[in-house]
C-alpha positions as CSV (number, residue, x, y, z in Angstrom):
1,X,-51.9,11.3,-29.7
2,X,-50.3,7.9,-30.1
3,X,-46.7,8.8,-30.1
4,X,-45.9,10.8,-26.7
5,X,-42.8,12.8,-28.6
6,X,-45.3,14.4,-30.9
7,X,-47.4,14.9,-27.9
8,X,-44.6,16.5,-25.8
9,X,-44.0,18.6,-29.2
10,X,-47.3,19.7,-29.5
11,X,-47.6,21.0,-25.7
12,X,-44.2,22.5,-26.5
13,X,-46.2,25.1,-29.0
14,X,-48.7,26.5,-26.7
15,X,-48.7,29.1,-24.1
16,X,-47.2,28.2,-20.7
17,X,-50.8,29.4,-19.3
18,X,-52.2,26.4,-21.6
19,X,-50.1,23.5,-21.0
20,X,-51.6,20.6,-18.6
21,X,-48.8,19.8,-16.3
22,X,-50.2,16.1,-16.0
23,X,-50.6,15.7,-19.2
24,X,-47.0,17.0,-20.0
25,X,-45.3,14.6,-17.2
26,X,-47.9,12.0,-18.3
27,X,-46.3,11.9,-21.7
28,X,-43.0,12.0,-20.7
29,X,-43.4,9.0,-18.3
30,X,-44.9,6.9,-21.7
31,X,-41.4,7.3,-23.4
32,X,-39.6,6.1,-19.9
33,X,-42.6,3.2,-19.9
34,X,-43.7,2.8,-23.1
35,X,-45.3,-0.7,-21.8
36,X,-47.5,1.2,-18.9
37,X,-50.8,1.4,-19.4
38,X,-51.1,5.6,-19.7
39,X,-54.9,5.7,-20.3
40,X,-56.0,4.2,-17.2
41,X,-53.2,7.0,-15.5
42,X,-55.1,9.5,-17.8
43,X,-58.5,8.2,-16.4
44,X,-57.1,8.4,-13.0
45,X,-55.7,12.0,-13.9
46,X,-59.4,13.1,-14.9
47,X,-61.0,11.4,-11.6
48,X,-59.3,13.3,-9.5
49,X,-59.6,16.7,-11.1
50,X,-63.1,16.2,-11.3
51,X,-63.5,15.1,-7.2
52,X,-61.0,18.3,-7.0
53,X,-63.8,20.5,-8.6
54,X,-66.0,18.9,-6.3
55,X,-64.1,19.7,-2.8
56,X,-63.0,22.7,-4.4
57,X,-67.1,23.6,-4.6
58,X,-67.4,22.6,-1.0
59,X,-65.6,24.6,0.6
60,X,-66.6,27.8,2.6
61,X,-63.3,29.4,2.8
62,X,-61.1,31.3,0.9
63,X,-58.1,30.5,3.4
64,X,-55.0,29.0,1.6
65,X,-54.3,26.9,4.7
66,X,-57.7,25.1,4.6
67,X,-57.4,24.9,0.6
68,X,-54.5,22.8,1.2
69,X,-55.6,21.0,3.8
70,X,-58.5,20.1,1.3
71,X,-56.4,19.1,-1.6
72,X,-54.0,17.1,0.6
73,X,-56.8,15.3,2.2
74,X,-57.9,14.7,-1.5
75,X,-54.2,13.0,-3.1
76,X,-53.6,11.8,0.7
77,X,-56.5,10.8,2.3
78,X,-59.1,9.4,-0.4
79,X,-56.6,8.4,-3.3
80,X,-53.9,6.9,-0.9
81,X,-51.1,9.1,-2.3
82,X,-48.0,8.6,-0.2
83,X,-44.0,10.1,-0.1
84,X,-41.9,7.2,-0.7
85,X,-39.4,7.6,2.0
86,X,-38.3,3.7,1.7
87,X,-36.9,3.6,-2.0
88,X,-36.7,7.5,-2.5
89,X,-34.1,7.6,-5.5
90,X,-36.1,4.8,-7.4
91,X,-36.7,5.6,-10.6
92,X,-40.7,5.1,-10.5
93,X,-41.0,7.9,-7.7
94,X,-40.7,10.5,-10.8
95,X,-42.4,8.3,-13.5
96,X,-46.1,10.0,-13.3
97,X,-47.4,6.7,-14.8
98,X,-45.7,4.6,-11.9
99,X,-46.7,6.7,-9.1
100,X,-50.1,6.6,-10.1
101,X,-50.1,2.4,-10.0
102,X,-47.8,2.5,-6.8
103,X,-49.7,5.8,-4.9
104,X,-46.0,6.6,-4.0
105,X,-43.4,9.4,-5.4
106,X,-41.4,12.3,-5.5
107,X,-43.3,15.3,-4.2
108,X,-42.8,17.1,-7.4
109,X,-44.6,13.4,-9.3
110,X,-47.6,14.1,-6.4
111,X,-47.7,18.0,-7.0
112,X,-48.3,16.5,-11.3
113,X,-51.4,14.6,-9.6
114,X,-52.8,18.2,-8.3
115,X,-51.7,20.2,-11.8
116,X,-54.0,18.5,-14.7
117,X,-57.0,20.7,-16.6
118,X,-59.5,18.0,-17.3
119,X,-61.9,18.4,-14.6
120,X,-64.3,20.6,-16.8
121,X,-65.3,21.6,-20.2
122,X,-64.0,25.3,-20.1
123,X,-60.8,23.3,-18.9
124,X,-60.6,24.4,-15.3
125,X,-58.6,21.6,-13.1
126,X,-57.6,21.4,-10.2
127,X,-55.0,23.8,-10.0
128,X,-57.2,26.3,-11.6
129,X,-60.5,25.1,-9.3
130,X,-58.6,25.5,-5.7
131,X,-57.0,28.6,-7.3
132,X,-58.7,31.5,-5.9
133,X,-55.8,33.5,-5.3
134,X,-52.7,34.7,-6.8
135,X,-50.4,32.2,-8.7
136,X,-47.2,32.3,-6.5
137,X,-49.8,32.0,-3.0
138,X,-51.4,29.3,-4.9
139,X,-48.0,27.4,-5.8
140,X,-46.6,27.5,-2.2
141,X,-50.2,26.1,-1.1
142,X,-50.1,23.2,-3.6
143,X,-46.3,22.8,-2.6
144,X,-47.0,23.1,1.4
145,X,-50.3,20.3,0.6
146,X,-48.3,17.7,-1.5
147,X,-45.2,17.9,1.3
148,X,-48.3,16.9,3.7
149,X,-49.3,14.1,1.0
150,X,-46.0,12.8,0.6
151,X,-45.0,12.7,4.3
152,X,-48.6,11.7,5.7
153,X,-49.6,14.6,7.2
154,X,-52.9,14.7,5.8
155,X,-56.3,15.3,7.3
């Protein structure tokens, strides 16, 4: 959708099982940025759900602890995702769009990077991918793995 209001709107409609919490926070950043370039954010958005599905595939273990290792390795390690400790109440640290050009934000702006639904035709992301447990372990998993992100603590 061209205008993200209509877009925000439309998620606004569906389910809360439904709505892609990127896509959501990626919308809302266009109306802070309207001048960002969003699609290459939404590219990025899809590349990492899909390399999510991937690490997701190889893993052996159903433990939460090494699922989070995993997906904090993943934002941390091979996209360069980053806390930003030095400018923490700047603005950009919450604008999905910015964080994704900067690799640096809010933990709740790197927990967005871990919560989109593109990686797979039926719609599975990465949320859904890593998720082989109950919704509220699975939350304190993806919380505990984007604290590591944001403060460096990955593997």
């Amino acid at each position: 959708m061209s205008d993200p209001r209509l877009a925000l709107e439309a998620i606004g409609q569906l389910p809360d099982t439904e709505i892609d919490i990127a896509d959501a926070a990626l919308q809302l950043a266009r109306i802070d940025a309207p001048e960002a370039d969003w699609e290459s954010a939404r590219r990025h958005l899809s590349d990492i759900a899909r390399a999510a599905v991937d690490v997701a595939a190889s893993l052996d273990s159903d433990n939460l602890a090494d699922r989070a290792m995993a997906l904090s390795g993943l934002l941390g390690g091979r996209y360069g995702y980053a806390g930003d400790a030095d400018t923490y109440d700047d603005l950009a640290n919450a604008n999905l769009i910015r964080v994704i050009e900067r690799r640096r934000g809010l933990p709740v702006a790197l927990e967005s990077c871990g919560c989109t639904r593109r990686a797979r035709p039926d719609g599975a992301g990465m949320a859904w991918t890593f998720r082989r447990i109950s919704w509220s372990r699975w939350k304190a998993a993806r919380a505990r793995s984007c604290w590591m992100c944001s403060t460096g603590a990955h593997p």
